[in-house]
DOFI-866547 format. One record per residue (C-alpha): x, y negated, z negated. Coordinates in pm, whole numbers, plus 50000, padded with zeros to 5 digits. Layout:
<rs>
XYZ...
</rs>
This chain:
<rs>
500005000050000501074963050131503044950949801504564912649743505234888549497502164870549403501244846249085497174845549139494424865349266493324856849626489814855149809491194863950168487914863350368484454866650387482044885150640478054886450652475954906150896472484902050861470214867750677471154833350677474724833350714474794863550984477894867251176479864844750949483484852650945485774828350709489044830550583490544814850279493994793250226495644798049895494984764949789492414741149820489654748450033486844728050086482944738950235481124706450355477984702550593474574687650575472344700950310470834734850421473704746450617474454769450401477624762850173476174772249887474844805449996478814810950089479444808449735476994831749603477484857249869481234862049738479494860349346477304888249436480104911149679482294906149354478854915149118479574884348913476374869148906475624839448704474414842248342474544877548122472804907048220469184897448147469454862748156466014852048354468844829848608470954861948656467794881248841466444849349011469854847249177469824881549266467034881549412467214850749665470994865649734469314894649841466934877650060469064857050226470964890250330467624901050470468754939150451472494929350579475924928950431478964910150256482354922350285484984905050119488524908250132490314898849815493444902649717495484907949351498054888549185500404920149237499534913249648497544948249646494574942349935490964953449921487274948750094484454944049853481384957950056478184951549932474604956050125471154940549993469884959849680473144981449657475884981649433479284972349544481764997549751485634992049659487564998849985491555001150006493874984950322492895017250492488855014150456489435044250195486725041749934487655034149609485255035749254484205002749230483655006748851485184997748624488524998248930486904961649063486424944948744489794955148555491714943148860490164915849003488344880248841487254851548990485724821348820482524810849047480304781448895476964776949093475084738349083474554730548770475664757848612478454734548444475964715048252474254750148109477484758947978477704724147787474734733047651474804769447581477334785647322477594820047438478064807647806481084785647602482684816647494482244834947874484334807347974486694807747667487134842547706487834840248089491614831048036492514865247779490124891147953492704916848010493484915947563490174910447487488774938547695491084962947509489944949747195486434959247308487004986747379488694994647032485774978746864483555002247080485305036646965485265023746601481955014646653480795054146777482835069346491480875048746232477405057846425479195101246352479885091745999476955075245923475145111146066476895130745895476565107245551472535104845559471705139845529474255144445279472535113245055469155129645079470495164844994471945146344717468635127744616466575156044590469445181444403469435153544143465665155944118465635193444098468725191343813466605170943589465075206143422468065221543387468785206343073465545219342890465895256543092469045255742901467695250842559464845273242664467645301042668469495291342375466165295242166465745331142315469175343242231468985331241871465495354441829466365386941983466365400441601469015428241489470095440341853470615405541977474275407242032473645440442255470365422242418472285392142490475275411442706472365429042903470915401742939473885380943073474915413343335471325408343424471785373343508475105378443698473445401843885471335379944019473975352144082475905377444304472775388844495472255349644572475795342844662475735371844903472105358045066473715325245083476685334645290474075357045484472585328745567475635305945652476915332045867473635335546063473265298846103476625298346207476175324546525472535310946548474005274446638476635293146899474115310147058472285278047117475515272747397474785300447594473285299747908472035256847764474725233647891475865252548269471885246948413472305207948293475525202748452474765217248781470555210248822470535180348988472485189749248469945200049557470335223949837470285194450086473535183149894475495214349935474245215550313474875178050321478185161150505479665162750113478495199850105481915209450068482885185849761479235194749586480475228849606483535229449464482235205549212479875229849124481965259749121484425240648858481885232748633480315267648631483535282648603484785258048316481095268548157481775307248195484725304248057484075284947806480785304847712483145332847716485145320947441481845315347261480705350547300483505365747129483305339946838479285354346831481205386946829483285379546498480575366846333478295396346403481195420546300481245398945940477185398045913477505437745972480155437845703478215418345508475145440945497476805469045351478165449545094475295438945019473245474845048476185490944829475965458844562472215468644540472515501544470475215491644213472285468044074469775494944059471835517043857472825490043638469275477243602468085512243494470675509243193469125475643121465505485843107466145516742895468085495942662464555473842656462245506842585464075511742336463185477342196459475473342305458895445642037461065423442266459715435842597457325407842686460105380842553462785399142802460545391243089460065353143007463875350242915464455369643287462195344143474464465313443268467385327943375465985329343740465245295243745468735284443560471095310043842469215282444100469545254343936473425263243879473375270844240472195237644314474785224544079477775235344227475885224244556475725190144438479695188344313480255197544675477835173244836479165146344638482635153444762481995155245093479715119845079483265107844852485355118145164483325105245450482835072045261486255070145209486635074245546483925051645669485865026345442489075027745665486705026845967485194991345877488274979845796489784987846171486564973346308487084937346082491094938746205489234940046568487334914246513489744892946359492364897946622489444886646877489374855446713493194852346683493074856947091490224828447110491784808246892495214807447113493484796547409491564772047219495624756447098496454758847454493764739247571494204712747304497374706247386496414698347768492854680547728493174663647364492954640047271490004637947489488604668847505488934693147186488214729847147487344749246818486324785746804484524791246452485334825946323481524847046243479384816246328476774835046555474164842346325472134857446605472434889446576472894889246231469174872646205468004894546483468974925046310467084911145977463874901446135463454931946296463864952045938462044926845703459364924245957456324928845770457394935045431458314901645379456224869245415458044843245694460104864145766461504839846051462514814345826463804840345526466234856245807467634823545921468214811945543469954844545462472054845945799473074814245707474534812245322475994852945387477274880245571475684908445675478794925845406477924903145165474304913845189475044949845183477094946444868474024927044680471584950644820473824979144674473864966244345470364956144330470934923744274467534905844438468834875844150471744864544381469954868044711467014843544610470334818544416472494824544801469694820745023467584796344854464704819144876461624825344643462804858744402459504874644554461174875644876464694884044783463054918144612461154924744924464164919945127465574944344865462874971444935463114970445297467304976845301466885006845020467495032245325471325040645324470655044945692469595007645736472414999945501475175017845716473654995946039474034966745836477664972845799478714971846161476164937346221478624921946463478924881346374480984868646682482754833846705481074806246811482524777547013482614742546997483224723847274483984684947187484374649447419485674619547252483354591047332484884558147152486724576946911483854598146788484274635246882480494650546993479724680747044478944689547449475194697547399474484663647264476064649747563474874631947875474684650848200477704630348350479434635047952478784673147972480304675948347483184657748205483954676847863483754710148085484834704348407488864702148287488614734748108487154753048442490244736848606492804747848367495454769148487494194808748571495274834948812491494834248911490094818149213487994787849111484534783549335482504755349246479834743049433479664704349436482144699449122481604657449158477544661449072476774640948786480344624748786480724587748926484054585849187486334569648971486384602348732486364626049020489404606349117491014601048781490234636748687489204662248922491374650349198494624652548918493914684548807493254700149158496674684349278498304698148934496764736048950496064739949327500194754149448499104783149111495644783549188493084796449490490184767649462487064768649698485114738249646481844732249774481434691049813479564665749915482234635649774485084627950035487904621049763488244657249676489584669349975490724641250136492834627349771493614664349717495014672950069492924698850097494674729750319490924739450523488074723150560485484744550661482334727350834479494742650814476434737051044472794757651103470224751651336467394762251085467234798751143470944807751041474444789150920478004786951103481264772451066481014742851355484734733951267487814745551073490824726450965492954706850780491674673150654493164655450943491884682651189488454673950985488794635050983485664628851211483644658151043484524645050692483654603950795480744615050965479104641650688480844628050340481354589550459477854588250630479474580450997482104560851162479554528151135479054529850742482754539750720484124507150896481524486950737482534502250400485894488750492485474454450662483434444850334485954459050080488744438950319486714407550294485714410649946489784414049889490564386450047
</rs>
């Protein structure tokens, strides 16, 4: 594969067959390029053709803007097809194909198809800001931290994906915790008698009159008796749960891997793949259910072992038990008490049984907390080191756009999920629930919480929140699940940005901004220095020309030699002040959209006086009345 030096990712080209823009075939400089034409020529369709070949559509995945945008891209394509070349930092060259309604096909410098996912996104970004979009992202946090997180996607994507195995081991943990917790509960319950079965015992042994020493030993071999018969049911059990469980394997898991595949498939052009496909996975399952078929085998062997030991035991017992009950005729004044004293003894072997069980419950629950303890603490090291990566792009940024612009990423401000995740729990059991969520979101975190809830301490929720007592108990009830409380563990509280313009000294936040303030708190960050091709369509809107020249004209002469920009414009300074390298000219005749005229901004002069300068006429008179005004 074609190999060289690069610094920055590259859009090469662009081609569309079918829609608006059919038979469109552009290619890209590596600097600035500039898309100009009357209004309805389609530039900005360009734009959001290459958004949707690269599946980077505006918005998060069911934001209301990202499937309107879909939807009129797909239109416009009117059943046809983008194909954009693109190429990586490394100088490794692709085509992006992507028809109307389908999901994009990955294609390498031989047209060999390539996975597109996750291949496409880990290898290739592009920033790509529709109309507008700018002053949404002024306004709109999370869309702040998109575009934060744009310039550290390769270490923050790892430290997703960290978060995201921590994440599923908690979600095992907490599975195998909860049962554990309720096996716990109810042993506890059940325990509760064995105190007075005890005493109950005690009182029997003391009245078994002159033989009681002699009554007493039976009496104990009795009861030993029937604590080996129960250990032997119980690994009876365990051992045909056990084979049970591996049985559930055979023949299960081969149909599922290999039913969706049809006959038309295997007699398809890919028969040949399907059906070696297949072939693996039924051999792998043979195999495999192979290996579990001798395990069965074991087990078997052990439960057959087992039931001899178990018939011999009995007829050990029987014998035994004969001794016993002649030993009791010879006593018949204690006959009737033996039998009571028996059924006590019954009832204590289980409740022994049960007591072991719940030393060995209450290990395992001490083990997998302990280890559920180490897991939260990995997951909080995540999350810190997330914010550690905002906050460094955050100091870079500062130290390019302050003191006019400033950036601050606040560690656990976005209470959204947090109050998400308590509405949708306290829902019901508590009175305005709305506002009671948002108060506690806001004084704690969702730890914090956990650790009141834990203790029972409804007294420090109301004095935290500022919420009635009444409340704080009922938020108290509904969190008394451990499996609720394990959820409440992971609650993810992620950054939140602030985004800041210094108007007369006085730093504001962007969402209290002006339109033209907004444009000019973001627009600088957009521009700062990426590997990732910058599209913007009409960058100057809201902005008066002495900013665009001031500012947007700097920073595209300052990034454009490191950077791939593609500019859609309507305002003459940017490419004429920035030198642009093509001008692409875009004209349609109502039905569909062409370039009328590539160049450079000299080749362009007449194109760019007569669609950004409103003709040679207002151009001259533009002039003859600055002149005059001059003089």
């Amino acid at each position: 594969m074609h190999m060289k030096n690069q610094s920055f990712h590259r859009i090469k080209n662009i081609k569309v067959t079918g829609g608006f823009l059919m038979g469109v075939d552009l290619s890209f400089h590596d600097g600035l390029n500039c898309v100009i034409g009357p209004r309805g020529t389609g530039k900005s369709s360009i734009q959001e053709m290459i958004r949707y070949a690269l599946d980077m559509l505006q918005g998060r995945e069911g934001d209301p803007i990202r499937k309107r945008i879909q939807s009129l891209v797909e239109n416009n394509l009117n059943g046809g097809r983008v194909a954009l070349g693109i190429e990586t930092k490394e100088g490794l060259t692709y085509t992006v194909s992507r028809a109307a309604g389908e999901d994009p096909i990955l294609l390498d410098e031989n047209e060999n198809p390539l996975p597109a996912t996750p291949l496409l996104s880990q290898m290739f970004r592009a920033d790509i800001y529709s109309q507008n979009q700018i002053e949404s992202i002024a306004e709109t946090p999370h869309y702040q931290l998109d575009l934060i997180d744009k310039f550290v996607e390769e270490k923050l994507g790892f430290i997703r994906a960290q978060s995201a195995e921590t994440l599923r081991k908690l979600a095992s943990n907490a599975a195998l915790i909860s049962p554990l917790l309720t096996e716990k509960s109810q042993l506890e319950c059940d325990l509760t008698q064995l105190e007075g079965v005890l005493e109950k015992l005690k009182s029997f042994a003391k009245s078994e009159g002159p033989d009681a020493e002699s009554l007493n030993r039976g009496h104990n071999l009795k009861a030993l008796r029937d604590r080996e018969m129960r250990a032997v049911d119980h690994s009876k059990k365990t051992l045909a749960d056990f084979r049970s469980k591996l049985e559930t394997f055979i023949g299960y898991y081969g149909p599922q891997a290999t039913d969706h595949f049809a006959q038309d498939m295997i007699a398809g052009p890919n028969g040949q793949a399907i059906s070696a496909l297949i072939k693996g996975i039924q051999g792998a399952v043979q195999n495999a259910e192979g290996q579990i078929a001798v395990a069965i085998a074991h087990i078997a062997k052990a439960e057959e072992q087992q039931s001899k030991a178990r018939q011999a035991l009995e007829q050990a017992h029987a014998g035994q038990e004969m001794e016993f009950r002649k030993q009791l005729e010879l006593q018949k004044q204690n006959q009737a008490q033996s039998a009571e004293r028996t059924k006590y003894e019954k009832q204590r072997n289980d409740l022994l049984f049960k007591q072991r069980r719940l030393k060995d419950v209450i290990k395992q629950i001490g083990l997998h907390i302990k280890e559920r303890e180490k897991l939260l603490a990995t997951l909080s090291e995540d999350r810190d080191r997330r914010n550690e990566v905002r906050s460094e792009v955050a100091s870079r940024l500062n130290d390019s756009l302050m003191p006019h612009i400033r950036v601050r990423i606040d560690q656990n401000a976005d209470q959204a999920a947090f109050r998400a995740f308590l509405e949708s729990n306290i829902r019901g059991p508590v009175r305005y629930f709305n506002s009671v969520a948002a108060a506690i979101a806001s004084t704690m975190s969702p730890q914090e919480l956990g650790a009141l809830i834990r203790n029972g301490d409804s007294g420090n929720i109301a004095k935290k929140a500022g919420i009635s007592p009444q409340s704080a108990f009922s938020v108290l009830k509904a969190f008394s699940s451990p499996e609720i409380l394990m959820d409440l563990e992971t609650v993810d509280m992620d950054d939140s940005p602030a985004i800041e313009l210094c108007d007369n000294g006085v730093y504001k936040n962007s969402a209290e901004l002006s339109t033209g303030q907004k444009c000019t708190a973001i627009l600088p960050i957009l521009m700062f220095d990426s590997i990732n091709p910058l599209l913007i369509d009409q960058p100057e809107d809201n902005l008066d020309n002495r900013y665009v020249y001031e500012t947007v004209v700097a920073s595209i002469n300052q990034v454009k030699t490191s950077r791939q920009l593609i500019f859609v414009t309507h305002n003459p300074n940017i490419p004429v002040l920035s030198d642009a390298s093509q001008v692409i000219v875009m004209q349609s005749d109502g039905q569909t959209a062409k370039p009328r005229h590539i160049g450079n901004v000299d080749e362009c002069r007449n194109d760019i006086i007569s669609v950004l300068e409103g003709g040679e006429e207002a151009f001259r008179l533009r002039s003859e009345r600055y002149n005059g005004h001059n003089e």
